[in-house]
N, C-alpha and C positions, 0 to 999 in steps of 0.2 A: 588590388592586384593579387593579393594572396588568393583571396576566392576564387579568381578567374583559374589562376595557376594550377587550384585543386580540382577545378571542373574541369583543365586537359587534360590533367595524370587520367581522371577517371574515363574519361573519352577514349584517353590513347590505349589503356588498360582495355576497356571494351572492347576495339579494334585490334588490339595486338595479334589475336589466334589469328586471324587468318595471314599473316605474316610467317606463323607458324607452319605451315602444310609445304613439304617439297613437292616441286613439280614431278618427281618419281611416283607419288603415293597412288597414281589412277593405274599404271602400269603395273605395279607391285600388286594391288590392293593391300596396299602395309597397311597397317597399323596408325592410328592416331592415338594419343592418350584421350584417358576414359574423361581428363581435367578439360582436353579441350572438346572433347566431341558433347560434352553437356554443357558447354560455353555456345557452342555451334548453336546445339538444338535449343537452346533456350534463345539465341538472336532471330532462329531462321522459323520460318510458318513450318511447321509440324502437317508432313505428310507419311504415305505409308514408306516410300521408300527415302527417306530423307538422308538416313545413315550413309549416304552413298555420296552427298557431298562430301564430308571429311576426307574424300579420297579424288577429288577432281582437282587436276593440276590448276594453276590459275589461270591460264591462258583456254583453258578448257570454259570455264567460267563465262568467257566473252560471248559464249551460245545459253541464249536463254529456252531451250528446245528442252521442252519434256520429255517429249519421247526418248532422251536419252539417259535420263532419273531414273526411266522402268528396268533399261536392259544394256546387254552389253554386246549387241551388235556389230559387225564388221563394215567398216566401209565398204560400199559398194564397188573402189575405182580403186581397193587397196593392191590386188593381184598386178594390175594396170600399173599401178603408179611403183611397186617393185622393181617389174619387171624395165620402165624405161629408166634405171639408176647403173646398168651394165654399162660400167667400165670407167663408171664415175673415182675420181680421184681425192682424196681428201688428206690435207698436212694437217695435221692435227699436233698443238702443245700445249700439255697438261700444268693446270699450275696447282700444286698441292700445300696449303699453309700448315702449320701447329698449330694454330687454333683461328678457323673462319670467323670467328667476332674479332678479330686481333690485326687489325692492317699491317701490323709496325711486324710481328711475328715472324720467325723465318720459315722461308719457301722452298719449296722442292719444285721446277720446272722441266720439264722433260718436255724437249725441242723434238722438230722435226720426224715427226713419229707418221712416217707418208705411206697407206693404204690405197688398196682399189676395190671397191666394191663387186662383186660380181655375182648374177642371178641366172647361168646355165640352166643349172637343177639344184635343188635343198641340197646341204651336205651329205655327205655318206660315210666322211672321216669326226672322228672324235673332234667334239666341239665343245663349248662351256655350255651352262645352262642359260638361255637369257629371262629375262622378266617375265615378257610374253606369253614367246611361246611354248614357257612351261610355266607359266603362272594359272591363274585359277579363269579367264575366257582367253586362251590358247586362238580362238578363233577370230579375235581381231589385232591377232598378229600374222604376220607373213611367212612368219616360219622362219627357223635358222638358216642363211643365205651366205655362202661363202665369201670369204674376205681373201684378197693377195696382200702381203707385206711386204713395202718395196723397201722400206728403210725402216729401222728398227729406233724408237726414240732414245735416247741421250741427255746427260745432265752433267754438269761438273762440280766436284767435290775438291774437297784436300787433296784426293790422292792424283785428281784426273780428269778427263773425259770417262762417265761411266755409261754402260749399253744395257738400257733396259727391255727383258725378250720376257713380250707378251706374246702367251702360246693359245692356243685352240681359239682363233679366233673366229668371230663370226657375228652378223647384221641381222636386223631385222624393221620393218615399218610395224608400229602400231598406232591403229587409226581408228576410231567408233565412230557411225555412223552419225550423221547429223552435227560431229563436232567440227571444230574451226580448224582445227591445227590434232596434228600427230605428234609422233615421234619416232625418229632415229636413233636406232642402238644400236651402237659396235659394243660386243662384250668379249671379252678375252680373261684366261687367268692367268697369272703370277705363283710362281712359284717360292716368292719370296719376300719378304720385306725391301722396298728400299727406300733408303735412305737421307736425306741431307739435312747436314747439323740435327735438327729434331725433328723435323717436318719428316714425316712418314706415308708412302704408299703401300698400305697391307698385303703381306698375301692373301689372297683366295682371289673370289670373281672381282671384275673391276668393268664397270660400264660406264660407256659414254654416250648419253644423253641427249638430243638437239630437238628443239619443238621447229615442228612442218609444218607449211602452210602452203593454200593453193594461191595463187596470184589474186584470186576472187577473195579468198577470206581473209588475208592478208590486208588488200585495198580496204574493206571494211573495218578489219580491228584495228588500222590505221586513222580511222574515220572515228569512230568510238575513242579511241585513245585522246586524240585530239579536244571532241566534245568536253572529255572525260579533264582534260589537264586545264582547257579555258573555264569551266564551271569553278575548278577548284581553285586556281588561280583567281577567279573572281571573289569565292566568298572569303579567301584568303586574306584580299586586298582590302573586302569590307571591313573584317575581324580585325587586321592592322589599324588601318583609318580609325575605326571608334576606339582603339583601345589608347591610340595616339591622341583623340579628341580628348579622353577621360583624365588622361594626365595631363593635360593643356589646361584643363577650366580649373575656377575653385570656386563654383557652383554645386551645391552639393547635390540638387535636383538631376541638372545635366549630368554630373558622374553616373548619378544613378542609369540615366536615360542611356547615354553611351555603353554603359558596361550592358544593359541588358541589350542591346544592339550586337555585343561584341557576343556575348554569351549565342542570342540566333545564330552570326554568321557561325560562331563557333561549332552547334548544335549540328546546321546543313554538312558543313565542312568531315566530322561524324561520322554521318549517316552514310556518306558519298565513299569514304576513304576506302581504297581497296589497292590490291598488287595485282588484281586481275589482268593487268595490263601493262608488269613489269617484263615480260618474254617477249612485247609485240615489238620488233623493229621497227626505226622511223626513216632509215635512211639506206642507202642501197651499199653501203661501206658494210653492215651489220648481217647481209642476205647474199647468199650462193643459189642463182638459179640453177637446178638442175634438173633434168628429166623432161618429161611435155608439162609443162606451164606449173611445177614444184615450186617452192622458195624455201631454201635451208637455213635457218637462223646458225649466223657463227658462233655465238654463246652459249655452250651447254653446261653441262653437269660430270662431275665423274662421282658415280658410284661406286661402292664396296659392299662385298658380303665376305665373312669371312666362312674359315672352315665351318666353324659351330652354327654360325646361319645359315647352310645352304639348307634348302628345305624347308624353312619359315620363311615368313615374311618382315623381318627382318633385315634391314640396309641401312650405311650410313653416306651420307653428302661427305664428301672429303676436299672437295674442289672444285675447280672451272676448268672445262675442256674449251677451246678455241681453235677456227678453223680460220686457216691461213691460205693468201692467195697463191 
């Protein structure tokens, strides 16, 4: 058993980077470390523009389309698919931990935070910066798109019910052409820290995150995800089974035979493992249809940048955004 024990560590070790990559990093073009992207390039076939996975969300992942490795093209049906989101409503509440590895850690939850999207004409009042459309291809974003604020989010403290006023707000779709799924950002900033017990929401920019998807691409990465969890479950069961046979027998032959059966299943199991398919919704509890034939994933992201970041490509994950019926 010990032997086997050290060929997962090394497996799961193999596998770990792409665990590492947030789904922001294709929008931002942030930054990867230099540790994982020579992890990357040393798993992945070595092309000319290769460097450009370190930065594909994982949901992005689920299109094996090259054409989209070369460049950074705009959806064709992105202007379209903006413009039918007028007058869309969305409750959004933020859940902000002290430390995202840390379940047990205390939380900051900011309720009830109810917006309406609106796409008349781009802004013309002072807005935040978002990812996008001031990021480094501007042109497969939508542009900053006015937001209404019908209720402003809330959290309770020691002291209170306290009112949290995010200012300059404002949306945007980012979408590349040939890929499965987009993204929705509301971005707004903060004037200020706040608070509960430790759990902190930074000043500066703060963005909320959602991966889009069309009913078509959706039904598909539904369809993959499935494949994708019966294959694993499969050699999962194998890898169980012989590791269960190996400590059954006391034939030293068969230990042999079994372990290196468990080591295969082990091996596939590997090869296979990915989160490219941790964003895809399975169930209609998880998805807000909106606009002509859209689907919103309720699960996002909240981003920060602070002061000293704006203008790099620098951001940190702080939490889970959730959209409420």
């Amino acid at each position: 058993m010990f032997g086997f024990q050290v060929l997962l560590e090394i497996e799961q070790e193999k596998t770990s980077i792409y665990h590492k990559i947030d789904p922001f990093d294709c929008i931002h073009s942030s930054k990867v470390s230099q540790q994982h992207k020579s992890q990357l390039s040393s798993k992945l076939p070595q092309t000319q523009n290769m460097n450009i996975l370190a930065f594909l969300p994982s949901f992005l992942l689920l299109s094996q389309c090259h054409a989209f490795l070369g460049s950074y093209r705009a959806h064709p049906l992105l202007a379209e698919y903006a413009q039918a989101q007028t007058g869309i409503q969305l409750n959004i509440g933020l859940e902000i931990p002290k430390d995202l590895k840390d379940r047990a850690s205390s939380r900051l939850y900011i309720q009830d935070f109810a917006l309406e999207l609106q796409t008349g004409q781009q802004l013309q009042e002072e807005h935040c910066r978002l990812p996008g459309a001031t990021g480094p291809h501007p042109t497969c974003s939508t542009g900053p798109l006015g937001v209404r604020v019908h209720k402003e989010g809330h959290f309770v403290s020691m002291s209170g019910t306290q009112t949290v006023h995010f200012e300059k707000g404002c949306w945007e779709i980012v979408w590349t052409k040939d890929s499965p799924a987009g993204s929705l950002v509301c971005g707004f900033e903060l004037s200020e820290d706040v608070s509960r017990n430790d759990a902190v929401l930074p000043a500066g920019g703060v963005y909320l995150s959602f991966p889009l998807f069309t009913s078509e691409t959706l039904a598909t990465a539904k369809e993959k995800k499935k494949s994708y969890s019966d294959n694993f479950k499969k050699y999962k069961d194998e890898q169980d089974e012989e590791l269960k046979k190996m400590s059954l027998t006391h034939n030293p032959l068969k230990k042999v035979l079994h372990f290196r059966k468990a080591v295969g299943a082990n091996e596939r199991l590997s090869l296979m493992r990915t989160n490219a398919y941790d964003h895809v919704p399975t169930s209609e509890e998880e998805i807000m249809h909106i606009g002509d034939d859209l689907v919103l994933c309720k699960e996002g992201k909240i981003f920060t940048k602070s002061a000293s970041q704006m203008g790099t490509k620098d951001h940190n994950c702080v939490g889970a955004a959730s959209l409420k019926n």
